[in-house]
C-alpha positions, 0 to 999 in steps of 0.5 A: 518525466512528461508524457502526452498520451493520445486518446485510445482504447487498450487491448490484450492481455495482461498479467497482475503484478505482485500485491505490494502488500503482501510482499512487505508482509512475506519479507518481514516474516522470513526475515525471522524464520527458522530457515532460508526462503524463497519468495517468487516476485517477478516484478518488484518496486521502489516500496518493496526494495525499501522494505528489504533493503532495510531488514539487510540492515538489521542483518537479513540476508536478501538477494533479488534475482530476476523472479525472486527474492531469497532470504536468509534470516537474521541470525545477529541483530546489530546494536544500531542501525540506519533504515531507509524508508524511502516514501513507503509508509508501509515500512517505516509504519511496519519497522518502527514496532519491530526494531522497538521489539528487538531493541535496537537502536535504529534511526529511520529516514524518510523521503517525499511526503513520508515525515509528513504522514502521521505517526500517532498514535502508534507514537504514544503507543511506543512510549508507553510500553518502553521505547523512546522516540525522537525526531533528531530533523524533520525526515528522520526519527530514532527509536531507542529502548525496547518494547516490553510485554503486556497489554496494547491498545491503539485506535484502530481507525488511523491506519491498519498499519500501525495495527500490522506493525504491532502485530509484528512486533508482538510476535517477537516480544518476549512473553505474553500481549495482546493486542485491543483495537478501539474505534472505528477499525479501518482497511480491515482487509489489510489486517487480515493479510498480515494475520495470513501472512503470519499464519503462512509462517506458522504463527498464530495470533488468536481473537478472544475478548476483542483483543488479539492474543500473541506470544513470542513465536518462532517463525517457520519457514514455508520454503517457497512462497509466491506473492499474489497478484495484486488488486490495487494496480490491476484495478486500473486495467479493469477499469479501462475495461469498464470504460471500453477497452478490450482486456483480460487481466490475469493473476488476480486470486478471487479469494484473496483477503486484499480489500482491493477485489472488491474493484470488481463491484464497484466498477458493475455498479458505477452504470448508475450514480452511486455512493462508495465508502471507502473505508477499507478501499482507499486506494481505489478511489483515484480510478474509481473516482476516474471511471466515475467521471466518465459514466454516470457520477458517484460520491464517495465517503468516509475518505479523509484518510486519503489526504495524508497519502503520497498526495493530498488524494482528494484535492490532486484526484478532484484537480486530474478530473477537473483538469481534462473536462470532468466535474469533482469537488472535495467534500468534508469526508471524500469527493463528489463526482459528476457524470460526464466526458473527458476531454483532455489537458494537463494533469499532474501527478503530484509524486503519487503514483496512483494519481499517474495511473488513474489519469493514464487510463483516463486518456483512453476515453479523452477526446483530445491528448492528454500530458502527464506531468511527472509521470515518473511516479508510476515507479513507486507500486509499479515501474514497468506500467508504462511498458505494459501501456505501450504493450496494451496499444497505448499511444504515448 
């Protein structure tokens, strides 16, 4: 899907949908509570159906209705299993140390860009503790054996969600482990959502030693939980804000342990060119790479982890800059951009729909139309953006 969206600026109120994160974490634990569940989720999307649809296949029962999820714990797990994953690494990246916990024998399939995206070291990590893991084609991996008791160890500076996976997977072991992060730890934010999550569910993973200690644990049911606002997509309606438009964006919780609050900062500080490490705030950068664009520059570092996202991050944000007028290049370790104005053009989006969102608000601030290609990809964090854009006095 094409769309060509003529230059205005947004006005209204707007309400936060559900944090994607938290709702990947809320689902995983009631699957394994001690009771039924209600997870209030007004809007859902294409991740997070993935993710429940996949713990139905390992025996949960989930039934969506027009505002929740309800879910009935698994009771008998089945001896193999086919996940779908879709394009969502937060559940294949989850998943894979579950079904490794429980031992079953469950092949995953993978869309898009997913079979790309790395799995190492979580992989070695796996193995080494007693699973084995195949590729039998190039989208789809098997996990066989179960994993067993003891001590873990993963580099923390790949992906904080191998470090979420574990963490799952340890709590449903039996017996004793812990947990020992080594390197740089990255998206720190997303780890303490899942320890919340966890403890939401009465389960405790002490910190000692540098290491996260965790015994099989028995999974308590809140009853009815509601999945916070989410941070990362309503950073994009606070950034078009920032660029002029006259909005209030509601449901977003200032406590909330998503690194992705911390958009408010760094839009106050982008009056003046600035430097931004995205170290725990990856998601942001497409919109705060946007905003940059159009105000006084930035340059943002230590964001090599955004080239193994849905696209190659740094490359389609520079090319969505570049390509309505802006002026950004791909630097060693992040972006480099420059102060200026927007014109318009063409942008693709590249299957990724934070590349979409950002060049969306990008076109409030254009002199001339701007077209989407492949606009469609809003979907995967966000199918009703569109609607909303409309809502606000988008013209598309």
């Amino acid at each position: 899907m094409d769309i060509t969206i003529h230059p205005r600026k947004l006005k209204g109120t707007i309400k936060a949908i559900p944090s994607k994160s938290q709702a990947h974490r809320l689902l995983l634990c009631a699957a394994f509570a001690d009771g039924p569940t209600t997870l209030l989720c007004p809007q859902t999307n294409r991740d997070i159906q993935a993710t429940a649809e996949c713990l139905q296949a390992l025996g949960a029962g989930i039934i969506r209705t027009d505002d929740s999820y309800r879910i009935t714990p698994i009771q008998a797990l089945p001896e193999q299993a086919t996940l779908n994953c879709c394009e969502s690494g937060s559940t294949l990246r989850f998943l894979l140390p579950i079904v490794g916990a429980l031992g079953v024998d469950a092949t995953f399939t993978m869309e898009g860009r997913l079979p790309q995206r790395p799995l190492s070291p979580l992989w070695e990590e796996m193995e080494r503790m007693g699973c084995r893991l195949t590729r039998p084609t190039g989208d789809t991996i098997r996990c066989q054996g179960k994993l067993q008791p003891g001590s873990y160890c993963i580099d923390g500076s790949v992906s904080s969600q191998f470090v979420t996976g574990l963490l799952f997977a340890l709590s449903l072991i039996d017996g004793n482990s812990r947990l020992q992060l080594t390197g740089k730890v990255e998206s720190l934010p997303y780890i303490e959502m899942t320890l919340r999550a966890l403890s939401m569910f009465g389960v405790d993973a002490r910190q000692q030693d540098g290491c996260y200690h965790l015994a099989q644990a028995r999974f308590s049911t809140p009853g009815t939980i509601e999945v916070e606002g989410d941070w990362s997509n309503g950073a994009f309606w606070l950034a078009a804000s920032a660029l002029g438009s006259e909005l209030v964006v509601s449901g977003l919780n200032e406590n909330s342990p998503q690194g992705d609050r911390a958009v408010t900062h760094w839009l106050s500080e982008l009056t003046a060119p600035c430097t931004i490490d995205a170290s725990d705030i990856p998601d942001l950068v497409p919109i705060l790479a946007v905003v940059a664009g159009a105000k006084q520059g930035a340059t943002f570092i230590n964001a090599q982890r955004l080239r193994i996202k849905e696209s190659d991050r740094l490359q389609t944000v520079a090319d969505l800059i570049n390509g309505i007028g802006g002026k950004a290049a791909v630097t060693a370790d992040g972006l480099a951009v420059q102060g200026g104005e927007y014109i318009g053009g063409t942008v693709n989006a590249a299957g990724d729909h934070r590349i979409a969102m950002a060049a969306a608000i990008a076109a409030t601030v254009c002199t001339q139309p701007l077209t989407i290609v492949g606009a469609e990809a809003v979907c995967k964090s966000y199918p009703a953006f569109w609607a909303d854009y409309v809502t606000l006095g988008g013209v598309v």
